[in-house]
DRENTIVO-655535 format. One line per field, with one value per residue: x, y, z of N, C-alpha, C, O, CB in turn. Coordinates in pm, whole numbers, plus 50000, padded with zeros to 5 digits. Atoms other than C-alpha are relative to their C-alpha. Glycine has a CB too. Example, Ala and Ser with C-alpha at 12.3 -4.5 7.8 and 13.67 -1.06 7.14 Angstrom:
BEGIN
n.u <- c(50089 49918)
n.v <- c(49881 49881)
n.w <- c(50000 49994)
ca.u <- c(51230 51367)
ca.v <- c(49550 49894)
ca.w <- c(50780 50714)
c.u <- c(50090 49923)
c.v <- c(50120 50109)
c.w <- c(50000 50073)
o.u <- c(50194 49974)
o.v <- c(50118 50220)
o.w <- c(50066 50090)
cb.u <- c(49901 50041)
cb.v <- c(50003 50046)
cb.w <- c(50125 49858)
END
This chain:
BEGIN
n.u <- c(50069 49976 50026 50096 50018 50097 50021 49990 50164 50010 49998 50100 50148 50033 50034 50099 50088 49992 49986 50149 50105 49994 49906 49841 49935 50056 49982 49879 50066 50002 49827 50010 50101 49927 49907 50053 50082 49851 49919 49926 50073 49963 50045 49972 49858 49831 49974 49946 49799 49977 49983 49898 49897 49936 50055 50037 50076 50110 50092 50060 50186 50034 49932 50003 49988 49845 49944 50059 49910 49855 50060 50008 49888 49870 49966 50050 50117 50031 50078 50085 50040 49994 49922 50052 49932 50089 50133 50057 50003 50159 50074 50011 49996 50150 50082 49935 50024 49877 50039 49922 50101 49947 50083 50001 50011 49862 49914 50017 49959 49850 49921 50063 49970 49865 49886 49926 50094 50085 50103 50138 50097 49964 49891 50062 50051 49903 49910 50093 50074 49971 50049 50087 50072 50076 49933 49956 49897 49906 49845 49900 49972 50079 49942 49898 50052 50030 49882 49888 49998 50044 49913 49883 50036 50045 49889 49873)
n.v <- c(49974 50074 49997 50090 50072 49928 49992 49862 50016 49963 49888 49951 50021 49928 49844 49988 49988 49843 49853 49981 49892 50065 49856 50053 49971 50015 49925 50004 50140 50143 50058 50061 50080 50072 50099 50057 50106 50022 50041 49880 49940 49894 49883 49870 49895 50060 49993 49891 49970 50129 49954 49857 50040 50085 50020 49877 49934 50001 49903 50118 49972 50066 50095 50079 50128 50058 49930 50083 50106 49979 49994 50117 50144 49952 50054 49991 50031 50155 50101 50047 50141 50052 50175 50013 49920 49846 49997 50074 49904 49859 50073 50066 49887 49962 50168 49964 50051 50170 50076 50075 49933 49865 49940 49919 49856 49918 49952 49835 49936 49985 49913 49877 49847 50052 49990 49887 49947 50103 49984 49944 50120 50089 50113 50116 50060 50087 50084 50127 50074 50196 50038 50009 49868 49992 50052 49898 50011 50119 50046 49942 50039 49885 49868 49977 49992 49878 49953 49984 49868 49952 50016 49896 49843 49971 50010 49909)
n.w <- c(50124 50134 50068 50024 50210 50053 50174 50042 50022 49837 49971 50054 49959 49875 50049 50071 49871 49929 50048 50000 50135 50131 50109 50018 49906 49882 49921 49892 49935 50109 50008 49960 50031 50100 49961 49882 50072 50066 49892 49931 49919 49983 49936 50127 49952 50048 50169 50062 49976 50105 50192 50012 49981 50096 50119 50008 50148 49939 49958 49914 50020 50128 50046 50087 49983 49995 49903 49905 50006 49913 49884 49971 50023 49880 49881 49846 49932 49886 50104 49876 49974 49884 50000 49908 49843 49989 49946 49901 49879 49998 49968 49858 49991 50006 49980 49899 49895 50054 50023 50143 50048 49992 50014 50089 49957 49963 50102 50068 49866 50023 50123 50062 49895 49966 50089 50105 50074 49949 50093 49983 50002 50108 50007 49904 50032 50077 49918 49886 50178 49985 49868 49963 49911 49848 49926 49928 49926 50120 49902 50015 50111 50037 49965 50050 50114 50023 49920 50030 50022 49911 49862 50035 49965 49855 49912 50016)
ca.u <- c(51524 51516 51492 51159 51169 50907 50778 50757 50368 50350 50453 50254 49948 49978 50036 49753 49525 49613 49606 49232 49127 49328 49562 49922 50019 49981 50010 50258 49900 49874 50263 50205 49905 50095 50381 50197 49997 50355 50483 50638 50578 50606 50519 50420 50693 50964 50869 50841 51209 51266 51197 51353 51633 51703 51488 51474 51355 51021 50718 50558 50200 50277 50467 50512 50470 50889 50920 50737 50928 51247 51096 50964 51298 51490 51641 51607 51254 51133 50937 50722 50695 50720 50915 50693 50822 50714 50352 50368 50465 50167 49958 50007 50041 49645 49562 49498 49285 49572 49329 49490 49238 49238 48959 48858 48786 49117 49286 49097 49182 49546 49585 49375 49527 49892 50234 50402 50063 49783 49519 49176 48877 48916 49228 49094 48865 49071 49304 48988 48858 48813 48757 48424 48227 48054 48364 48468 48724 49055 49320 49637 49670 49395 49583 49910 49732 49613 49902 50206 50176 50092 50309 50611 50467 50329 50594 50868)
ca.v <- c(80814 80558 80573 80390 80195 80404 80334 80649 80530 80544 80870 81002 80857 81015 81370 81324 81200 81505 81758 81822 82137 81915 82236 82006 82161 82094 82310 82262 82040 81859 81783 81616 81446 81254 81183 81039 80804 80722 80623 80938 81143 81479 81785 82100 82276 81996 81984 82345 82382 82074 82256 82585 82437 82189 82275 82696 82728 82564 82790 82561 82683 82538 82229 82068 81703 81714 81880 81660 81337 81446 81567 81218 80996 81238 81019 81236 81187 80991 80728 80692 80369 80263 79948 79722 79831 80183 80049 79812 80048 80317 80022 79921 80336 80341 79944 80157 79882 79593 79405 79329 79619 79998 80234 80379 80692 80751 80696 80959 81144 81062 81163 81420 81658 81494 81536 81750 81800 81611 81466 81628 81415 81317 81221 80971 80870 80776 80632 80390 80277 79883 79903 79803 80151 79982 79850 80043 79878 79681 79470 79525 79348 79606 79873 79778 79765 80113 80229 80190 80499 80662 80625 80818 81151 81119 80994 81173)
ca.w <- c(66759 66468 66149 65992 65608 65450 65080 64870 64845 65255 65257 64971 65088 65429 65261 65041 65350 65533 65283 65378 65078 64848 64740 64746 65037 65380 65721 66026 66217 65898 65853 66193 66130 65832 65991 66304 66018 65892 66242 66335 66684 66751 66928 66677 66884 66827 66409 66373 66536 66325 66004 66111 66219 65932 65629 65693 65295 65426 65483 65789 65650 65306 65327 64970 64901 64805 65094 65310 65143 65270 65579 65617 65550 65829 66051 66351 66348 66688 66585 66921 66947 67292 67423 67663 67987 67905 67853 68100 68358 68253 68277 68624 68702 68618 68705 69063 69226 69085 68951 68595 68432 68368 68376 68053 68174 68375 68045 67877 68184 68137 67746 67719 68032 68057 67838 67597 67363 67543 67292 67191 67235 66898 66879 67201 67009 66721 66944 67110 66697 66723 67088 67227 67295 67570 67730 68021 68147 67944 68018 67926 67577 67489 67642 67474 67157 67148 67361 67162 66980 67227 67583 67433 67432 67760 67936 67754)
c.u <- c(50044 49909 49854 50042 49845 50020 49978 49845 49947 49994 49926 49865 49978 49975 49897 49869 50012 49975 49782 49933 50061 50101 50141 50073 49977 50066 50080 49878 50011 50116 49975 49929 50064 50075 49986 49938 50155 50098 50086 49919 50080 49927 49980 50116 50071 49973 49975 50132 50044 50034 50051 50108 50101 49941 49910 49969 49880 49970 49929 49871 49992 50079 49978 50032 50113 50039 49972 50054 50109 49963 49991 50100 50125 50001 50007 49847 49992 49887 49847 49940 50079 50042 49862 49988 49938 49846 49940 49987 49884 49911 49993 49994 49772 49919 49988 49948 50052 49940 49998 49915 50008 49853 49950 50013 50123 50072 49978 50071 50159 50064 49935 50036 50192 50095 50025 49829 49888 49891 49869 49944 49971 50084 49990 49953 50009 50062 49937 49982 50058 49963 49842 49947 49930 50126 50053 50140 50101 50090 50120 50045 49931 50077 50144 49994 49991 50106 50122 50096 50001 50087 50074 49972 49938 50098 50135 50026)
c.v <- c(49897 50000 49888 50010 50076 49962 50124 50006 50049 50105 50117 49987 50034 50169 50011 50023 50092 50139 50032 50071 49960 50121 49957 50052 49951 50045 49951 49842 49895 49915 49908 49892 49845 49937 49893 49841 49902 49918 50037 50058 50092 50089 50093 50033 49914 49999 50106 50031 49931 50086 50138 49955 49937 50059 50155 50026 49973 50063 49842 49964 49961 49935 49898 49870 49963 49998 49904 49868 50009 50012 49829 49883 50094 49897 50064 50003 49916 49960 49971 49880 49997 49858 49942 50027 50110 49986 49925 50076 50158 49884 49972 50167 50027 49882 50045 49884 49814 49892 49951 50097 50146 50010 50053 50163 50002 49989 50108 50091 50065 50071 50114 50120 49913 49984 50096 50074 49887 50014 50076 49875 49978 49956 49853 49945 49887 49932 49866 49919 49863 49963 49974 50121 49983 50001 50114 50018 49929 49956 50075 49930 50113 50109 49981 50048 50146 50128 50038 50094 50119 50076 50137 50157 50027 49960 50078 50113)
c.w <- c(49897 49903 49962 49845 50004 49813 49967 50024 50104 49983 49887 50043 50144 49985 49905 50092 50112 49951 49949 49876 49905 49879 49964 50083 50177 50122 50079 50094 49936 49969 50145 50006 49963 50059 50098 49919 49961 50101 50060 50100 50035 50049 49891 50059 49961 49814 49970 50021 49910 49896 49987 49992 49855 49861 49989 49835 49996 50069 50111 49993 49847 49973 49865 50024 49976 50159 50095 50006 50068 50086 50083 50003 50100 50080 50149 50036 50167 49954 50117 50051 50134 50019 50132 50152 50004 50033 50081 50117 50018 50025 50137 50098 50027 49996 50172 50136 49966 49982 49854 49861 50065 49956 49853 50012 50039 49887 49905 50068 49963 49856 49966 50116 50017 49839 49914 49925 50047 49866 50014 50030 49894 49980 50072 49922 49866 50016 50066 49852 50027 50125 50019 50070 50152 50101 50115 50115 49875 50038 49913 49839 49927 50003 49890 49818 49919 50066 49917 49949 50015 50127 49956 50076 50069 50092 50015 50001)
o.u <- c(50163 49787 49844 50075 49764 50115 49962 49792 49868 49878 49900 49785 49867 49892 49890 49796 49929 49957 49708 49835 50024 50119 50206 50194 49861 50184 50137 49916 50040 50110 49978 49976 50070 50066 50062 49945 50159 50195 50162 49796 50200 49807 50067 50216 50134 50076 50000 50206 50109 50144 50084 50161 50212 50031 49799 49957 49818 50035 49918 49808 49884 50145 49900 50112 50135 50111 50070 50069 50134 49954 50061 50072 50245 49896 50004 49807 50068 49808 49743 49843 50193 50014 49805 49889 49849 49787 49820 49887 49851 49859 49877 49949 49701 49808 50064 49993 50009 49987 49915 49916 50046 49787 50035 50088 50197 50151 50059 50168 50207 50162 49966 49985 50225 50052 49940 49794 49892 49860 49827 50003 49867 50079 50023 50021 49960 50075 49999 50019 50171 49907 49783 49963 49908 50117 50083 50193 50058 50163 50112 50156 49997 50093 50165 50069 50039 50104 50160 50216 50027 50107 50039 50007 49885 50109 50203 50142)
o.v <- c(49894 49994 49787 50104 50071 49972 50202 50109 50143 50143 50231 50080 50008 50243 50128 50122 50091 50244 50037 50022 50008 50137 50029 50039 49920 50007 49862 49728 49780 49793 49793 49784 49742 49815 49796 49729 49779 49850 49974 50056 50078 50070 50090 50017 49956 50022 50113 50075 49993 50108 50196 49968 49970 50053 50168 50147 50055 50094 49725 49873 49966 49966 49804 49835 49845 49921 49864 49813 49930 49898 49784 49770 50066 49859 49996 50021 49827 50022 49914 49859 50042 49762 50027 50042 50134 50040 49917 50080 50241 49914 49954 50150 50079 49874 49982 49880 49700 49789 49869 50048 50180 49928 50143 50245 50033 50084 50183 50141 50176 50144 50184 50231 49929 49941 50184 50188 49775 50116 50110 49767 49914 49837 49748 49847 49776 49840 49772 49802 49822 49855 50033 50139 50060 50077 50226 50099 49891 50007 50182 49974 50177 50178 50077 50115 50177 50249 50155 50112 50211 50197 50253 50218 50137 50034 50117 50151)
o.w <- c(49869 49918 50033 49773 50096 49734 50061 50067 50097 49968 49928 50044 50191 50039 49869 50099 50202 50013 49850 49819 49798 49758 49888 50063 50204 50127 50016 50120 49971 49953 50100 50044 50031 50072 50101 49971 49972 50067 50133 50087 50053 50030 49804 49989 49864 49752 49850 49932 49825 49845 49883 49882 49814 49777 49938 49812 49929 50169 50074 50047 49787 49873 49879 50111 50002 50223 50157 50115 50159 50132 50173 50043 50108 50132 50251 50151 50203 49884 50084 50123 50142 49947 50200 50223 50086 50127 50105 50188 50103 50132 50175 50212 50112 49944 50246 50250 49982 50032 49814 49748 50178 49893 49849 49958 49945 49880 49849 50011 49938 49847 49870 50110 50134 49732 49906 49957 49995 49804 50124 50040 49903 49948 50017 49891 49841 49934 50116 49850 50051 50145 49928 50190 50246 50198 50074 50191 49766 50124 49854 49809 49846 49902 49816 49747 49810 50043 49925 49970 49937 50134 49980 50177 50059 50190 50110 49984)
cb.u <- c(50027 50021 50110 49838 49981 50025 49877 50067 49940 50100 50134 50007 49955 50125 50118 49998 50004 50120 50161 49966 49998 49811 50035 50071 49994 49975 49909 50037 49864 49964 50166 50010 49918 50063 50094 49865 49886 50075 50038 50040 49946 50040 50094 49883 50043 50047 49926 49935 50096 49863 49829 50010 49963 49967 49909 50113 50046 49976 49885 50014 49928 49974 50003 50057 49924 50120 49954 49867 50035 50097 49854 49923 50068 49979 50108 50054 49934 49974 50126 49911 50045 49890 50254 50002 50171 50001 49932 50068 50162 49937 50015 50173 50109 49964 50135 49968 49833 50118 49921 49950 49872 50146 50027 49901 49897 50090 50022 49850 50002 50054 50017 49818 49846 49973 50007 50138 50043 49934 49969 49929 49886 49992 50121 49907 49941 50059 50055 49793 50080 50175 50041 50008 49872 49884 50093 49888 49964 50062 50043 50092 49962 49888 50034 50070 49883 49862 50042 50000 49974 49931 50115 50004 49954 49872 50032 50048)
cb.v <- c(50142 49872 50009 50035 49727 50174 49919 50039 49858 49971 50011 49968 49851 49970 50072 49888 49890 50023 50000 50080 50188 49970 50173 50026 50123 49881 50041 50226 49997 50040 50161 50041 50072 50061 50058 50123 50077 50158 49930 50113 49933 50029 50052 50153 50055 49778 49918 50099 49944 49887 50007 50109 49914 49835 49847 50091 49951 49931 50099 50019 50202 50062 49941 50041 49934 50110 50138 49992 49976 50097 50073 49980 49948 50144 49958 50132 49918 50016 49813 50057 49879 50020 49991 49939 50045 50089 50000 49885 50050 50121 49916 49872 50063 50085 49800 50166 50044 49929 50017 49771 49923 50065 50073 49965 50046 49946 49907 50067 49869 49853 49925 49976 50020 49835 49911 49887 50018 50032 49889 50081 50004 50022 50062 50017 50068 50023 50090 50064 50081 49933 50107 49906 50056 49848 49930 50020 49915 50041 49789 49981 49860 50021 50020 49877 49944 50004 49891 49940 50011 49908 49835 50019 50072 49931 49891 49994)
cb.w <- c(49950 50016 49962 50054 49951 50059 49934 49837 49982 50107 50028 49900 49978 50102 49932 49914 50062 50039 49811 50119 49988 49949 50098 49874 49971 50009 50041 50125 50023 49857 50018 50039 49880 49907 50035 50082 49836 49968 49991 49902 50093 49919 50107 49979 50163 50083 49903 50028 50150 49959 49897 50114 50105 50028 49999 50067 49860 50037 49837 50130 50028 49898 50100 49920 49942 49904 50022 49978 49888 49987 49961 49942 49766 50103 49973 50060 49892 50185 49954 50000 49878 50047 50096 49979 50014 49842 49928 50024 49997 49809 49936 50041 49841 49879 49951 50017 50037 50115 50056 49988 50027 49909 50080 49951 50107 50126 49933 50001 50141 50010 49863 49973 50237 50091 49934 49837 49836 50175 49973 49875 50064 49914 50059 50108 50019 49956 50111 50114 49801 49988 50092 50047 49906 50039 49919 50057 50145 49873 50003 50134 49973 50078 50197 50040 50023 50047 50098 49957 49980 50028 50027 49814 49932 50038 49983 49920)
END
């Protein structure tokens, strides 16, 4: 787990862009949301233990924007960033006919039914933004691209 340099701005402007009805609070999904924009990764289950654990005067269904600062400058966050190795080795995992190129589909496949909290098909699809909709296949610069954020919480 390492710490990330965060501006106060960063982390306001992730709890703002999360706090969907705009009430100054934001829920236990939305607290992830943020931190995910922020360059934090987490399971709901590991940041609700999180905030029992460490920061039991937080309600998890109405995290304040103090609350959420501190929250955000914990150093045990994990940061989910993935080292290359990790996504080289999922890459070549789902490159199955080793021809330097991954399916699109089996990677839906892969994050949307595999790891701790597999994505929705929006999150996928958030996760594809910039990609070529037609494209159906990608190499691996592609993949690392959209990957990095990613791997962790499927592998780990």
């Amino acid at each position: 787990m390492n710490a990330i340099k965060l501006r106060d701005s960063d982390i306001v402007s992730a709890f703002l862009y999360c706090d969907g009805n705009h009430d100054n609070h934001i829920n236990l999904q939305e607290c992830r949301e943020a931190l995910r924009y922020i360059g934090y990764s987490m399971t709901l289950a590991g940041l609700k233990e999180l905030i029992t654990e460490k920061y039991s005067q937080v309600d998890s269904e109405k995290i304040k924007l103090r609350e959420f600062i501190e929250l955000a400058r914990n150093s045990e966050l994990p940061t989910g960033e993935a080292s290359r190795s990790e996504i080289a080795n999922a890459f070549k995992v789902l490159d199955t006919d080793k021809d330097g190129l991954v399916q699109v589909k089996e990677l839906r496949k892969l994050v949307t039914t595999h790891g701790e909290e597999p994505l929705s098909e929006e999150e996928f699809g958030t996760m594809m933004e910039g990609m070529d909709e037609d494209e159906v296949r990608m190499s691996i610069e592609d993949f690392q691209n959209i990957m990095k954020p990613t791997i962790r919480s499927l592998v780990g």
